[in-house]
C-alpha positions in Angstrom: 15.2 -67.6 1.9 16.6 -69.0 5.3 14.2 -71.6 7.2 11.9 -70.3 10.2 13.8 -71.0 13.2 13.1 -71.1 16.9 16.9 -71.0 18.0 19.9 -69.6 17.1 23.6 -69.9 18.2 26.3 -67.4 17.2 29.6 -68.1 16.5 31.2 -65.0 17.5 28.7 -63.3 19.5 30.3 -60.6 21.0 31.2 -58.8 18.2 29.1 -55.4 18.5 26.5 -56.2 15.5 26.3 -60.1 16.2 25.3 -59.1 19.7 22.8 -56.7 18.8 20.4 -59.1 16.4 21.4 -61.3 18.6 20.0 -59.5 21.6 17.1 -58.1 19.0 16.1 -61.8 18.2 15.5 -62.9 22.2 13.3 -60.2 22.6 11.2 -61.7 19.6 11.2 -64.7 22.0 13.8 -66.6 20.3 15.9 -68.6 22.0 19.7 -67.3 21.9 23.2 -69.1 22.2 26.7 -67.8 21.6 30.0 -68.2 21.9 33.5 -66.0 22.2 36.5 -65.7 23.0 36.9 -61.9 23.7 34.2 -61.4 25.9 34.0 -57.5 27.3 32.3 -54.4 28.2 30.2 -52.9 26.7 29.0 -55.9 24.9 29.8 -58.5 27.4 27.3 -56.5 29.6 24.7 -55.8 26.8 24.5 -59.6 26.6 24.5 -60.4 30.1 21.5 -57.9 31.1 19.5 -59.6 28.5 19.8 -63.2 29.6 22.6 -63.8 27.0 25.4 -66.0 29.1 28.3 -66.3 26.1 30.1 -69.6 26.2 33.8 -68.2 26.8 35.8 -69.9 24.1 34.6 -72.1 20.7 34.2 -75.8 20.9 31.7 -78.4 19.2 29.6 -78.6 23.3 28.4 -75.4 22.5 26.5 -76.8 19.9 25.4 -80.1 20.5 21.7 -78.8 21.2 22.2 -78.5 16.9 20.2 -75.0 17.2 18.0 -74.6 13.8 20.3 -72.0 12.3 24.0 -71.1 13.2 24.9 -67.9 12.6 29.1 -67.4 11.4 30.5 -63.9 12.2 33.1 -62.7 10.1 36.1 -62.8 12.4 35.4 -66.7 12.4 38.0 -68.5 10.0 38.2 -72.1 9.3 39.6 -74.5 12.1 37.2 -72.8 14.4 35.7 -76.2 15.9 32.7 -74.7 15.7 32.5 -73.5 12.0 33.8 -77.3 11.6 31.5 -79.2 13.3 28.7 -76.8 11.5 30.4 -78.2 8.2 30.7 -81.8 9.1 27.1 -81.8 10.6 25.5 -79.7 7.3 24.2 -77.6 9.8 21.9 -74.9 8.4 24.4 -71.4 8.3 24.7 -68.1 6.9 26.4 -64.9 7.8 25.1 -62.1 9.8 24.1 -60.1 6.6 22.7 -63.1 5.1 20.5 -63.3 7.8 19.8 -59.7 7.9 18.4 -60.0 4.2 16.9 -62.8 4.2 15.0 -62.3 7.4 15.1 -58.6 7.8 15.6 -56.6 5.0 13.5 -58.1 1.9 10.5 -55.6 1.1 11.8 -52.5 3.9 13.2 -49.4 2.3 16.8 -49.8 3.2 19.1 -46.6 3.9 22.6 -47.9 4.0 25.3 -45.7 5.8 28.8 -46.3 4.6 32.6 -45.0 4.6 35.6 -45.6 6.4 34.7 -43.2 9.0 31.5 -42.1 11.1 29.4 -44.9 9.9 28.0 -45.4 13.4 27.9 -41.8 14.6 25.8 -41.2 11.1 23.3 -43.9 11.4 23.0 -43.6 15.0 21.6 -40.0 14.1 19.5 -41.2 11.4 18.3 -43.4 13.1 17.6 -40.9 16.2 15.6 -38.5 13.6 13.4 -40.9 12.0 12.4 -42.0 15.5 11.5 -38.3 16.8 9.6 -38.2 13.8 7.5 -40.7 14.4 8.7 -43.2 12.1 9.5 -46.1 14.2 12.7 -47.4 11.9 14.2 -50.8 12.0 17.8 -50.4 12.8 21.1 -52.4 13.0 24.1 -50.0 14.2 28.0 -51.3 14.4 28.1 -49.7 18.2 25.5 -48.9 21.1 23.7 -45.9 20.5 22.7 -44.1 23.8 19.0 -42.6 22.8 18.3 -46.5 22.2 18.4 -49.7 24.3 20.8 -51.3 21.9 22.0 -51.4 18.4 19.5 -53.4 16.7 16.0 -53.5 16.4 13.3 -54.8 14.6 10.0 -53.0 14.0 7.3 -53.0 11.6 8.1 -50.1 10.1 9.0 -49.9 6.4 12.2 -48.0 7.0 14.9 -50.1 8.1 18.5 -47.9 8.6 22.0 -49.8 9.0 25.5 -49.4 9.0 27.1 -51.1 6.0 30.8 -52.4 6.8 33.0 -52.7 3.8 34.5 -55.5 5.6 34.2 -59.0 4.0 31.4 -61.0 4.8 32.4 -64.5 6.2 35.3 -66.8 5.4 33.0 -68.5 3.1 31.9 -64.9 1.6 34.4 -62.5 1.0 32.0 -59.5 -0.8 31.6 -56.7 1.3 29.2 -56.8 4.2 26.9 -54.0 2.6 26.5 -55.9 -0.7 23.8 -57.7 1.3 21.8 -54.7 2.5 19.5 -53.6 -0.4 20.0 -49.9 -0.4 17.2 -47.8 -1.5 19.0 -44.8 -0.2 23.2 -45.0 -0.1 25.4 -42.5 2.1 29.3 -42.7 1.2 30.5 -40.5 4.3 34.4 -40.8 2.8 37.0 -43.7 1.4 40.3 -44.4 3.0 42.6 -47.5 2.9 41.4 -49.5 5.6 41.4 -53.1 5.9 45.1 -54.1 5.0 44.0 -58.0 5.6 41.2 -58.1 3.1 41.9 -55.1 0.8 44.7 -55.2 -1.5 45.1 -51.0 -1.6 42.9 -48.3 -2.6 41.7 -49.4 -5.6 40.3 -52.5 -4.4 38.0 -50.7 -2.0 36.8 -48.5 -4.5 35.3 -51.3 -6.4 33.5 -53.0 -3.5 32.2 -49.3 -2.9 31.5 -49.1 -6.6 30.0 -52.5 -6.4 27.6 -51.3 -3.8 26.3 -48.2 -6.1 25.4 -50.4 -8.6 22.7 -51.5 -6.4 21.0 -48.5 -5.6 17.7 -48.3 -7.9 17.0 -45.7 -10.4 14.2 -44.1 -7.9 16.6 -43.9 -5.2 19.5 -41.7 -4.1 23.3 -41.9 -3.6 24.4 -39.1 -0.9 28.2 -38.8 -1.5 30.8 -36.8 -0.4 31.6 -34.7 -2.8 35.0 -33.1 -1.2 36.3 -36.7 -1.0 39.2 -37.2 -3.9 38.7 -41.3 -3.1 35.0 -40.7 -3.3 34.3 -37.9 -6.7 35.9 -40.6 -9.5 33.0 -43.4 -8.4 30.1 -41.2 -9.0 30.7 -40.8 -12.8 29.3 -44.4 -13.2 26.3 -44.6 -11.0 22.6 -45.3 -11.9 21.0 -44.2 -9.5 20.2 -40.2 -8.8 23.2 -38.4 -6.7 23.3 -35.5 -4.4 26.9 -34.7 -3.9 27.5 -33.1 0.1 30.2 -31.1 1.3 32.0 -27.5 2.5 32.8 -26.6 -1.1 31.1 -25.0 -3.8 30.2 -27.0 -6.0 28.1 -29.6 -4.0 24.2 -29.9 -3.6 23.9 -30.2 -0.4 26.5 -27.6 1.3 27.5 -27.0 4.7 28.0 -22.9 5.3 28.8 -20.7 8.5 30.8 -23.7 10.5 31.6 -22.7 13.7 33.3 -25.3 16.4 32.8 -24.7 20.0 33.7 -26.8 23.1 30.3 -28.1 23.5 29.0 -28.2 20.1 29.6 -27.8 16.2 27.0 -25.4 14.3 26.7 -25.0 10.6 23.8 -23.8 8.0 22.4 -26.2 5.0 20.8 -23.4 2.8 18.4 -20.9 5.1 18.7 -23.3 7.9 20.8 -23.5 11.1 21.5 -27.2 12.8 23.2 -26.9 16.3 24.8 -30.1 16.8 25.9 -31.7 20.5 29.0 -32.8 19.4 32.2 -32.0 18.5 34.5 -31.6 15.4 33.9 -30.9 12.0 33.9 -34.4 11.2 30.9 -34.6 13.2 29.2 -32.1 11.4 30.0 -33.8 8.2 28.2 -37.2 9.3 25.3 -34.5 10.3 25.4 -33.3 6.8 24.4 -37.0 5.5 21.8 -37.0 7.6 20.0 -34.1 7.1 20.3 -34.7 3.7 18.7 -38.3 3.8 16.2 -36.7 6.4 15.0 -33.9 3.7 14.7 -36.6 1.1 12.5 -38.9 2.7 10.3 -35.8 3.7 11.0 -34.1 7.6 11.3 -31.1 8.2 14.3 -29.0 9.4 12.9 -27.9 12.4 11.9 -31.6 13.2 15.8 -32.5 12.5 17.4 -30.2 15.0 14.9 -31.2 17.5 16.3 -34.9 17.1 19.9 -33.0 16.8 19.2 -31.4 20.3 18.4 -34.7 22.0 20.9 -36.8 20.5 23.3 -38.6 23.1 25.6 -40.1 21.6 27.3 -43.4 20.8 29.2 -45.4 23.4 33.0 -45.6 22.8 33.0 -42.3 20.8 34.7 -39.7 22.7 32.8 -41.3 25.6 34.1 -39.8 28.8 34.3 -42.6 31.2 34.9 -40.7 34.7 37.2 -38.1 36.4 39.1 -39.6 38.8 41.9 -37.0 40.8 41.1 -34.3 38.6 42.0 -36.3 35.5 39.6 -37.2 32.8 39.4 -40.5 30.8 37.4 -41.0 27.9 37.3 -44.1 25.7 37.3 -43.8 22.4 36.7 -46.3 19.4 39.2 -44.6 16.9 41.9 -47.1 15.4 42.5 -45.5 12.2 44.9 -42.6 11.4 42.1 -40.1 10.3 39.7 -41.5 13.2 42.5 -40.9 15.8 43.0 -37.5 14.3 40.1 -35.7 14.0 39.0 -36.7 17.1 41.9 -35.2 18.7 41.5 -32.3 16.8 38.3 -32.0 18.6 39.0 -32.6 22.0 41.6 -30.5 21.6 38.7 -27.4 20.8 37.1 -28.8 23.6 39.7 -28.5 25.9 42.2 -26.4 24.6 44.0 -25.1 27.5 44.2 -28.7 29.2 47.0 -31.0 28.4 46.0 -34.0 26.2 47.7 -37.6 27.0 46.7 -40.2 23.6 46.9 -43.9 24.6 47.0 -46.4 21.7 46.1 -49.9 21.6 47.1 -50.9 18.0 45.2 -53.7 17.2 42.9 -53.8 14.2 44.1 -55.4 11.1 45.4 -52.1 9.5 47.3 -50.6 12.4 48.8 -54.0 13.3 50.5 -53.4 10.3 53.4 -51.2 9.2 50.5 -49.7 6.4 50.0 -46.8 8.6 53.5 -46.1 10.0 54.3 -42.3 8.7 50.4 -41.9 8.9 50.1 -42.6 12.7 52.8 -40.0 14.0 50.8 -37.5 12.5 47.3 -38.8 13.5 49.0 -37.5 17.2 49.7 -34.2 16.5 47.2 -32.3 18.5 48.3 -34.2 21.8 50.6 -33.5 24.0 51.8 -36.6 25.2 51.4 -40.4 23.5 51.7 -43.6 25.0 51.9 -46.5 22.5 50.7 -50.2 23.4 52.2 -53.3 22.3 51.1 -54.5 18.7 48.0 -56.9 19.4 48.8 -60.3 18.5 52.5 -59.6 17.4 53.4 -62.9 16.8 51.1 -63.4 14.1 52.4 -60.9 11.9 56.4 -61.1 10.3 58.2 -58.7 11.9 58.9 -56.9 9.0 55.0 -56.2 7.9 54.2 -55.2 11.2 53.9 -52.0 12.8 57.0 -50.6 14.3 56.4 -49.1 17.9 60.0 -48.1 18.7 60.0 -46.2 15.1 56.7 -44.3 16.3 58.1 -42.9 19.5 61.3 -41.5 17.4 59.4 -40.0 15.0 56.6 -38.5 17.9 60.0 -36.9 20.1 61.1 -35.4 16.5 58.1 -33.8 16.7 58.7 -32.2 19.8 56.2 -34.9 21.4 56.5 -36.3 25.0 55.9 -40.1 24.1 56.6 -43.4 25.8 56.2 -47.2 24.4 55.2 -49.3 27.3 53.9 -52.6 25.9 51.6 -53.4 28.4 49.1 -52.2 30.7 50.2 -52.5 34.3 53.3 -50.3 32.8 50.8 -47.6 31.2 48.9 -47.3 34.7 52.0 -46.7 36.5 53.4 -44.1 34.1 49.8 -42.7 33.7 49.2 -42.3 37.5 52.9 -41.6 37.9 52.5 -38.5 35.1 49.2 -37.2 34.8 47.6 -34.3 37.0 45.1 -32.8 37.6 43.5 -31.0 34.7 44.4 -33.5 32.4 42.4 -35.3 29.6 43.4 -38.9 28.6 41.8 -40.4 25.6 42.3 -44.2 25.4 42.2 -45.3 21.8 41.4 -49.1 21.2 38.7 -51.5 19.1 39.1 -54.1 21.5 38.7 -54.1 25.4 41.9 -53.0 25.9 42.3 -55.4 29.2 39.5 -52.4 30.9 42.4 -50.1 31.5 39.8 -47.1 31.6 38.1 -48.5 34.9 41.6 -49.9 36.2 42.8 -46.2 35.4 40.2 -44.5 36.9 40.4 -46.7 39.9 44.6 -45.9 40.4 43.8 -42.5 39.9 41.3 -42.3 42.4 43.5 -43.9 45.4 46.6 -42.6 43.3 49.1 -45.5 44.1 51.3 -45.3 40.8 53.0 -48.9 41.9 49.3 -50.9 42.0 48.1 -53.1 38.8 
């Protein structure tokens, strides 16, 4: 167990969990310090409303009040000077999920939410259910959830229901984050490759996944997705109880009767109809997981959809941001090929008659890379017109891993595709407010702050002077 502690620093605080406990923790009265280098909206914001001032950058001042427990975040490596000093000083440390077990998650009922895709969509849901319900969960959610104040709290309550990142711990713990959690109750929404700096291919994310079954007790549940072909092999060697979810036949828990509209998805689970307010049938799938969960732990249907009905929403998923001269820009968190395209796919039911712009930061580990070359000119087909960033942090990666822009926009015009590589973003405003009119919807694809360009955008559009940065 860690040691009762009356401050904490975090080394990395602005990443959107570390900034939620951390957040979570102050209002327990505990006194907060962090540090980052990437401070911005929304979680630069979150912080600051709460009395959180991040010191911008790492270096050994930040912690020479030697706070009684330093928390590392997992984009922290070593040569940090703060991660150093914490070494050289034998200052008490742990990782974020460490601290979460430890502290947390030791004696709740645990419902972990996993998968490459709609982890935070699914457990902001879940989350949103059990608290119609009455239930007053504990929560810790990778994003900000808009029915709650932010994405972590800590209640009384013997539920506690989090989002379990395959990601690797720390850089002095490289198991998966969700190894940590505890599950009582496991979702699997899907497996993809994902992760290209950590994860060796497929195979090596199906073990961590398989590593995290293996934890589930023999009096709880696995909820899988059982149309997943990266999923259906794992489940032969679990020991817990498994309902298999899904549009095909042969799962338990079956979605029927889908129907997609510009507002909303709907779909029947046996004699029941859910209405959901949002879009895409990818969206209806994180739904399934938690109606599923929901029924086992023992609500109702009708209580479901009344959560359903109410839910707003996560920030950064097909979030719109503003219409500014009659052009719509929404932010949205996607950053891997599948992400990217089935959220498209639903905008473009939303707004099917509208013209669809796609702007792409890539930046995460994976789409750095050249992993997801062929992948990513498809992940655009539903738009009508792509503008690609520069690779984040180029220079980092040998040109010949790394992802190839140029390459992208070839294969994009092949497809009939109007598409433009501009590396940086006073060149995407100008083409942006040069190009788009009104009607149009632009959907700004990033995992990072993207240097605000939705605001800036929003802002040019608004006083539409296409030569302004």
């Amino acid at each position: 167990m860690l040691p009762s502690f009356q401050s904490v620093h975090f080394v990395g605080i602005c990443g959107t969990a570390m900034a939620s406990v951390a957040a979570a923790l102050a209002e327990k009265g505990i006194r907060i310090t962090g540090s980052d280098n990437n401070a911005y909206p929304p979680m630069s914001t979150f912080l600051t409303e709460r009395g959180i001032l991040p010191a911008s950058g790492f270096s050994e001042e930040n912690l020479s009040s030697e706070p009684d427990l330093v928390v590392i975040g997992n984009a922290i490596s070593r040569g940090n000077p703060e991660a150093e000093y914490v070494l050289d000083r034998k200052l008490p440390y742990c990782s974020l999920p460490e601290l979460l077990k430890a502290t947390f998650l030791r004696g709740k009922r645990s419902i972990v939410v996993t998968g490459t895709h709609g982890k935070t969509t699914t457990t902001s849901l879940l989350a949103w259910v059990f608290e119609r319900s009455g239930y007053d969960p504990s929560f810790l959610i990778g994003g900000l959830p808009k029915n709650f104040s932010g994405g972590a709290r800590f209640t009384e309550s013997e539920w506690f229901i989090i989002e379990g990142d395959e990601y690797d711990t720390a850089f002095f713990d490289k198991r998966s984050k969700f190894v940590h959690y505890l599950p009582e109750i496991g979702i699997i929404n899907n497996i993809e490759f994902d992760h290209a700096d950590v994860f060796e291919n497929l195979g090596a994310i199906q073990t961590s996944f398989r590593h995290f079954m293996n934890l589930i007790p023999r009096n709880g549940l696995l909820l899988a997705n059982g149309d997943d072909t990266n999923v259906i092999p794992l489940l032969d060697a679990a020991f817990c109880p498994i309902q298999r979810m899904g549009f095909g036949q042969e799962v338990e828990v079956r979605a029927s009767d889908l129907r997609l509209s510009e507002g909303d998805s709907e779909f029947k689970v046996g004699g029941s109809k859910f209405i959901l307010p949002l879009a895409g049938e990818f969206n209806v799938r994180n739904a399934l997981g938690v109606v599923a969960c929901a029924r086992h732990c023992g609500l109702d249907d009708a209580l479901i959809q009344s959560a359903f009905e109410t839910f707003k929403g996560v920030q950064r998923r097909m979030e719109v941001k503003g219409t500014s001269g009659g052009v719509t820009v929404i932010d949205d968190f996607g950053h891997h090929p599948t992400a990217i395209c089935e959220t498209l796919r639903a905008l473009r039911i939303r707004h099917p008659d509208q013209r669809l712009w796609a702007v792409f930061e890539p930046r995460s580990n994976t789409t750095r890379r050249k992993v997801f070359q062929q992948e990513l000119a498809q992940a655009f087909s539903n738009a009508d017109a792509i503008v690609i960033a520069q690779v984040a942090r180029l220079e980092l990666l040998d040109p010949t891993d790394r992802l190839n822009p140029e390459r992208l926009i070839d294969d994009l015009r092949s497809m009939g595709k109007s598409a433009h590589y501009l590396p940086t973003v006073p060149a995407i405003l100008d083409q942006l407010t040069a190009s788009t009119k009104p009607g149009d919807i632009v959907c700004v694809f990033s995992n990072g702050g993207f240097e605000n360009i939705h605001t800036r955008l929003l802002e040019r559009l608004n006083d539409g002077q296409g030569n302004v940065s």
